[in-house]
N, C-alpha and C positions, 0 to 999 in steps of 0.2 A: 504494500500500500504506500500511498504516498502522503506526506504532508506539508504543511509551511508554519512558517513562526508569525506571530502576533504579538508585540510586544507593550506591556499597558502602560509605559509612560509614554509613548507616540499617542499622535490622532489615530484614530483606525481609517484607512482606504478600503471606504464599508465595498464600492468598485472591485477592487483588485479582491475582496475577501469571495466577494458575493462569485466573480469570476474564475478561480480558484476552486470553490464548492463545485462549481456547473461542469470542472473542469476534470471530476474525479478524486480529487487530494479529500481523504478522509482521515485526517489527525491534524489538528492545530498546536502547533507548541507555542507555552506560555514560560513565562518567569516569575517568579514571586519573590526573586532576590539579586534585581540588578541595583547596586551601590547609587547610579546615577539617577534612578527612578525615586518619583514620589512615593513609598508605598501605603500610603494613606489613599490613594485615591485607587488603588488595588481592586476593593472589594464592587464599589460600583462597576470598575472597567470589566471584571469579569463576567458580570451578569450582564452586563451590555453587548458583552463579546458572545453571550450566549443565547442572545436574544438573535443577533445576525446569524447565526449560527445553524441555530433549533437545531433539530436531529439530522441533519449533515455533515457529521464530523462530530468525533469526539477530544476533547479537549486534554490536553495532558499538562501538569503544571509540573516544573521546578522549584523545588523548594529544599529545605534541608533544616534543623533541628534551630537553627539560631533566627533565620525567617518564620518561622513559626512563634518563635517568642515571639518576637517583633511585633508579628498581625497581632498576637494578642489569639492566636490558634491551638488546639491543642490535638495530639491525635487520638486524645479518647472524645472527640467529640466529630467522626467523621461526617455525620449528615450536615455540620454547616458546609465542610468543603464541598458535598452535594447539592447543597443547597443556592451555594457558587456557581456551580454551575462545572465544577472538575469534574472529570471521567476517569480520570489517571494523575495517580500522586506520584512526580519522577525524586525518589530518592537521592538524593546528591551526597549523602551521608549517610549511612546504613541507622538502622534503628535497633531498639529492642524486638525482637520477635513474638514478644504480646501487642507491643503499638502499632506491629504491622497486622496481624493478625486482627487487631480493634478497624484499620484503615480498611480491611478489605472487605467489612461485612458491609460498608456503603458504597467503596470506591474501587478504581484496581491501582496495582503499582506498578511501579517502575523501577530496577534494578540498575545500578551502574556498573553496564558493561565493562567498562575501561577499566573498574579496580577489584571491587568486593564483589561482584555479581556469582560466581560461581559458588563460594561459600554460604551467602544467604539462603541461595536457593535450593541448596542443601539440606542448610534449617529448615526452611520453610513445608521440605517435600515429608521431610520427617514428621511435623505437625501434620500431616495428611489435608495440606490445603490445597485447592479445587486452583493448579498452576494453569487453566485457562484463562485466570483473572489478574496473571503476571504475564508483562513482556522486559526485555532489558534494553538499554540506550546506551551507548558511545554517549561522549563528550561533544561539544564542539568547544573549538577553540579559538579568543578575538586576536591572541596576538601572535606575530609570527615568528615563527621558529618554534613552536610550542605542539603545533598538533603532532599525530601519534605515526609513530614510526609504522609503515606499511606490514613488514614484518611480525611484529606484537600484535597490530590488528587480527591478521590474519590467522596468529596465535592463538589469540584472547576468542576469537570464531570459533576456530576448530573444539577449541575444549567444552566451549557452551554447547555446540548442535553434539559434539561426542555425548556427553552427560545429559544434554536438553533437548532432546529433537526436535522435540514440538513449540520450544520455545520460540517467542521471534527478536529477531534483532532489528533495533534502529539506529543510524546514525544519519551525519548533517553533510551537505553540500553545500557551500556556497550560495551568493545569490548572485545578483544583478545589480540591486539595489543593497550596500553594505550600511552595516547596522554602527553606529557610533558606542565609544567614545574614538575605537583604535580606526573603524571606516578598513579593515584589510581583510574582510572575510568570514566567516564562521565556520570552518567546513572543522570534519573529525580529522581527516587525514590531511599533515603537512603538506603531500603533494598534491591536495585539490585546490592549495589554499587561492589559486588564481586560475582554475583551470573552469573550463565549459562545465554551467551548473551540470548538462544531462551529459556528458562525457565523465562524468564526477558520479555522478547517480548511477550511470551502466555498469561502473569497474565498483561499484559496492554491491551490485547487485553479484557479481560475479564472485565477490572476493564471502559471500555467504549472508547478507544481510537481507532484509526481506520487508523492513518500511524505512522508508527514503525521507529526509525531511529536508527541505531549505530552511537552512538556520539564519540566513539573514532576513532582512524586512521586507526584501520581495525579489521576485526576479519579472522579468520586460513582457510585456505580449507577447514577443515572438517566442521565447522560453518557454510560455506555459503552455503554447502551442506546439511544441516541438516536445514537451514531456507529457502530452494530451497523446499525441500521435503517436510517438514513440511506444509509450505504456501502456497505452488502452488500445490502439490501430496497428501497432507493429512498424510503422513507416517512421526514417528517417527526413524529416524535412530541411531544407538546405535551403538560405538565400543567396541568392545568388545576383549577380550585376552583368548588363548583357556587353558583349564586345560588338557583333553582328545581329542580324532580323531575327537569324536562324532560331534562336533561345528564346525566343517569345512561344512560340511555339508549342516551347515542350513545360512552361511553368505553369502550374497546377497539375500536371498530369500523375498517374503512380507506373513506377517504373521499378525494375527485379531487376538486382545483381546477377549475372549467370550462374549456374550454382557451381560451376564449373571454374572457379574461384580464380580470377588472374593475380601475380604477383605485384604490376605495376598501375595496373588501372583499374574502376569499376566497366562493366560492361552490362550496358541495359539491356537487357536481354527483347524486352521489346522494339530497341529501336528500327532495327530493319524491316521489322516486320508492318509498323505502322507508318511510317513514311518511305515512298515510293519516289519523291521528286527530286528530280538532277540539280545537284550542289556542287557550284562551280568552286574552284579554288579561289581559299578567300583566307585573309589575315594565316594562314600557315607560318607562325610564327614560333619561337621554344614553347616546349609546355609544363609547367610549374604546377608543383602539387598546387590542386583545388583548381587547377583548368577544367572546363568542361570543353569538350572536343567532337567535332563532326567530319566525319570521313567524306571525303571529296571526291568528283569520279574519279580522279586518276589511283582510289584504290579499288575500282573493277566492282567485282559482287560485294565488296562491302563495305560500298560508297550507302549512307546514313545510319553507319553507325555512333550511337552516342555513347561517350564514354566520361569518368571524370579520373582525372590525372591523383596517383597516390604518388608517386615517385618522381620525380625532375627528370623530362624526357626532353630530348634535343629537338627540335622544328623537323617537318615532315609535310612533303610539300601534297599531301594527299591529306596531309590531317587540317583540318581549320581549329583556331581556336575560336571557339563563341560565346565564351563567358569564362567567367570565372566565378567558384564559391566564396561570398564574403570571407576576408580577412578573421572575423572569430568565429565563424562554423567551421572551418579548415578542420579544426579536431574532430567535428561530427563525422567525415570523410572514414574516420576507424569505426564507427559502430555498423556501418556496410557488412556485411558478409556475407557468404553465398547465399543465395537468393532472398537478402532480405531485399525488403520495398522502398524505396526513396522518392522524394517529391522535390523539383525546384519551387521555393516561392521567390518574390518579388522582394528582394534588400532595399535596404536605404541608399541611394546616391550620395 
């Protein structure tokens, strides 16, 4: 599953939330212990946050033993957190295993992946408690140089799904739109900390994790459209900028990598087959990853085929180039693989 962060000292972009919901993201992450937040104005934001909300998503809070004083909260008293409007209490600090046990008969929890998670849930399996009402969460992390080594991630994974099969894991990607004080990202892992939200979201999915969240305050239209597509359609969408007529053409359409998987280019598998018209030699210029390319007659039968450049190929005076993919989709160009689907849309100039 997927989700996004909502943060209560911001305005809400009731827009982007409402948009988001329509868009499949069923998990909101909240905070209930950032240093620079009001947290007096906490309690209202969250039941306003759950009133845009209603039963489209459920709400997961951060919190931890010293915020909880703070509110003025306690964990023998989980139906106010219910009453808030939480779905999910994310543990930042482990508890006593009666307070969690108190927590879970209104709410569910949340384990911290990154440190104690294996050992709680441990305890908790012992106490023969009903672990459908626990998931565990990665960290994210504001400042740089700080998120988690690739390595330990994929560590800290293996031991959970070995011991927790069932259980799920989440962690953060990046956004679009970066969250202050530091403005450099929130992802879990060091190496997403500037990388394509959904090129960041694919290699978590891969690395064992199973809900996605964007930890900063938002990512762009064309993102949620590309993790719309991506995750609920299967299609890669790419924008793109035209060089030639040729590309106009082909944006919006859904087009297959061959499954017969090349080393240096994608190949659409439907291109020859859907266009039939003589393309004269045109811009046959070098082709640089994230070219997009059309066969020209002087290569015989397989003059319109389309193809987009993975590797830095020399000019070929049968090749045209006629576009190229935006400058920050280039990284989308690796979620290709045999016969997945891909779409050009229409980038920014």
């Amino acid at each position: 599953m997927l989700g996004f962060s909502v943060y209560l000292g911001e305005a809400f972009d009731e827009l982007y939330i409402e948009t988001m919901l329509n868009r499949g993201f069923k998990y909101v992450f909240t905070s209930l212990q950032i240093p620079e937040e009001d947290s007096e104005l906490y309690f209202d934001r969250l039941k306003e946050l759950k009133l845009l909300i209603g039963d489209k998503a459920e709400i997961i809070a951060d919190a931890s033993p010293h915020a909880f004083q703070n509110l003025g909260l306690s964990y023998k008293q989980p139906e106010v957190l219910k009453g808030l409007g939480i779905d999910y209490i994310r543990l930042d600090i482990s508890l006593a295993i009666p307070d969690i046990i108190s927590l879970l008969s209104e709410v569910k929890i949340v384990c911290n992946a990154s440190t104690d998670a294996i050992s709680l849930l441990d305890e908790l399996k012992d106490q023969d408690i009903d672990m459908s009402r626990i998931m565990v969460a990665h960290n994210y992390y504001p400042r740089p140089e700080t998120g988690l080594d690739k390595a330990y991630f994929i560590k800290q994974n293996t031991k959970l799904k070995t011991s927790f099969p069932d259980i799920s894991i989440m962690a953060f990607v990046p956004g679009t739109v970066y969250r202050g004080p530091v403005y450099e990202g929130l992802p879990t892992l060091e190496d997403h900390r500037y990388c394509h939200p959904l090129v960041a979201a694919h290699e978590l999915a891969a690395l064992g994790v199973d809900d996605i969240c964007i930890g900063d305050t938002g990512i762009d239209t064309t993102t949620i459209d590309q993790f719309n597509n991506f995750f609920h359609k299967g299609i890669v969408s790419l924008q793109v900028q035209s060089e030639t007529k040729h590309l106009e053409s082909y944006i919006g359409r859904i087009f297959h990598n061959r499954k017969d998987k090349a080393r240096d280019v994608i190949r659409a598998e439907e291109g020859r087959q859907m266009f039939q018209s003589e393309i004269l030699p045109e811009n046959t210029v070098a082709r640089t990853r994230g070219a997009i390319t059309l066969d020209n007659k002087k290569y015989g039968r397989y003059m319109n085929e389309l193809q987009i450049v993975k590797n830095d190929l020399k000019s070929h005076e049968a090749v045209n180039v006629i576009g190229h993919i935006c400058q920050h989709d280039i990284p989308c160009i690796d979620l290709i693989d045999a016969g997945t689907a891909f779409q050009f849309v229409k980038g920014e100039e």
